[in-house]
N, C-alpha and C positions, 0 to 999 in steps of 0.2 A: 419705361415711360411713366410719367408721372400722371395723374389722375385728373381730370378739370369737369367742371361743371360744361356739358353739349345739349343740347335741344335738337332734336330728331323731328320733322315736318315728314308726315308722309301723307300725300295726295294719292287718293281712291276712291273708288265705287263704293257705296253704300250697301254693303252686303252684312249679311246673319252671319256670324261665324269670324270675320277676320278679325276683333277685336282677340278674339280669344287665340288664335295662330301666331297674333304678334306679341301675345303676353307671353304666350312658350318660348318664341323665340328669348328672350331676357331670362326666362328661367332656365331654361337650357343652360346659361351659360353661366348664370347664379348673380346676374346683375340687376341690381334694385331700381324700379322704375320711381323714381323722387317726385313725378307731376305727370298727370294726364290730363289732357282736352279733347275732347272729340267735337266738331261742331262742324257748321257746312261750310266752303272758300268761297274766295270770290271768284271761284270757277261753279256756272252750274250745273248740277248732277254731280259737284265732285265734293268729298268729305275731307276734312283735313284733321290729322290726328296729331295733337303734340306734344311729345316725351322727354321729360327733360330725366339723364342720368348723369354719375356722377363716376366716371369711369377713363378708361386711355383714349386716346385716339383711336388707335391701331381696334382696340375693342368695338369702338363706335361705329368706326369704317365698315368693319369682319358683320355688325348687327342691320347697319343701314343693306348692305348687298344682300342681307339674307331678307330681311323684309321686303327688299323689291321683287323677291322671288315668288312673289306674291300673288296669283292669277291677277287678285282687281286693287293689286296697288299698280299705280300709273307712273309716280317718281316718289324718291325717299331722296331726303337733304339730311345732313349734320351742320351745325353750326355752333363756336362757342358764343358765350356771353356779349361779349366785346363784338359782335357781327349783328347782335339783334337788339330791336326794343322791345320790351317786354315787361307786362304785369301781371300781379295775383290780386285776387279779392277774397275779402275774409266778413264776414258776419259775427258780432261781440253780444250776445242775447246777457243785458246785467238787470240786478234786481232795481224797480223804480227808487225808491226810499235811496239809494246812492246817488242819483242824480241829484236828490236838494241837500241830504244829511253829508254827505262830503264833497268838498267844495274842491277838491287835487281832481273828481273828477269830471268836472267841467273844464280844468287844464289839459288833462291828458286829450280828451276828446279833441280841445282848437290846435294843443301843440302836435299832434297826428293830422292833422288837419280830415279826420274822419268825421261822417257825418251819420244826424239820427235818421233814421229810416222808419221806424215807429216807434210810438207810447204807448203803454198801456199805464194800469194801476201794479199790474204785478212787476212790471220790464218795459226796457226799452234797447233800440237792439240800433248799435252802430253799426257801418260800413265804412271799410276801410281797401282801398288800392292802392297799390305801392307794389315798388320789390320784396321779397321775403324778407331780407334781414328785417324792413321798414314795418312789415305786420309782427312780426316774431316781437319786436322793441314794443309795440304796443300790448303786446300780448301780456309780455312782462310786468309792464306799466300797472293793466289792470287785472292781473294776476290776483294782488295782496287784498283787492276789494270785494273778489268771489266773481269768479266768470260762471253763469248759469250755462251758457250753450256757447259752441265754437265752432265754426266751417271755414274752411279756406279753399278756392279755387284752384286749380289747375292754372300754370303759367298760362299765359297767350303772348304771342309772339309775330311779329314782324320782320324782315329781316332787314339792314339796312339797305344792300344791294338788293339790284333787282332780282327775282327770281323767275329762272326761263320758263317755268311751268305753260305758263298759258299756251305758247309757241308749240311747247310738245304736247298740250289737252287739243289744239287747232290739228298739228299733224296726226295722231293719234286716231281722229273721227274722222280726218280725209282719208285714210286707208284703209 
C-alpha cells in the first residue's frame, strides 16, 4: 500500500494524560505525527484532537481503532486530503529596516497575500494561512532576507461530509 497524507479527528473528554497515551500509540508503531491541534469542537464538553500523518491506510485504520480504545475518546475518524478543508498559520518575525531597504519584500508580502500583524523599530512580524506547500513557498521567499523567528500552526480541518459525531455525543449522554 502506498503511503498518503490522512488527518485523524479524535472527539474526547478533556482529561490529563490522554494527549500523552495517544502520542505512544504513533510511537509504538514508529509513525511520525507531521501536525497537531488540540482545541475545543462544536460539541460542548468535548475536545477535538487533529493529527495529520503521512502513512498507509491500512496503518491509519490499525491507529484510529487503537485510539478509540481510549476510556475518554468518544469517536476517532481518518480522512484523506481530497475529503477535508483545511488550513495552517504561520507567523514570519523579519528585521524592520527590510520592510523600507528592500523593496521584493513588499512584493513577497501582497503576492502571499500575508498580512502585518505588528511593527516595531526592531521587526515586524507577518501572518500568513494557507495550505503548507502555500507557507513553506513563502518561507522560501523570505528565506534569502534573514527570517528572525518562525511558528507555524497545527492543520485544522473540516471535513466535507457530514460528520455523525453529534448523533453519537446526544446518544452517548442518553445512556
Amino acid at each position: 500500500m502506498e503511503k498518503k497524507w490522512f488527518t485523524i479527528s479524535v472527539y474526547s473528554e478533556n482529561n490529563v494524560g490522554l494527549l500523552n497515551r495517544i502520542s505512544g500509540i504513533f510511537l509504538k508503531r514508529h509513525i511520525n505525527v507531521e501536525s497537531l491541534n488540540v482545541s475545543k469542537s462544536e460539541i460542548e464538553h468535548v475536545s477535538k484532537f487533529t493529527i495529520v500523518v503521512n502513512t498507509t491506510e491500512d496503518w491509519t485504520r490499525k491507529i484510529v481503532a487503537q485510539i478509540e480504545k481510549q476510556i475518554e475518546v468518544i469517536k476517532a475518524y481518518y480522512h484523506t486530503d481530497e475529503e477535508t478543508i483545511y488550513q495552517e498559520s504561520a507567523l514570519f518575525k523579519i528585521a524592520s529596516h527590510l520592510l523600507f531597504d528592500e523593496p521584493e519584500i513588499q512584493n513577497i508580502i501582497s503576492q502571499h497575500k500575508s498580512k502585518i500583524v505588528t511593527v516595531s523599530r526592531e521587526y515586524f512580524v507577518l501572518a500568513k494561512t494557507g495550505r503548507r506547500h502555500e507557507i513553506d513557498e513563502m518561507h522560501d521567499d523570505l528565506e534569502p532576507y534573514g527570517i528572525m523567528q518562525f511558528v507555524r500552526s497545527g492543520r485544522i480541518t473540516v471535513t466535507k461530509s457530514e460528520m455523525p459525531i453529534t448523533s453519537i455525543i446526544n446518544e452517548f449522554y442518553q445512556s
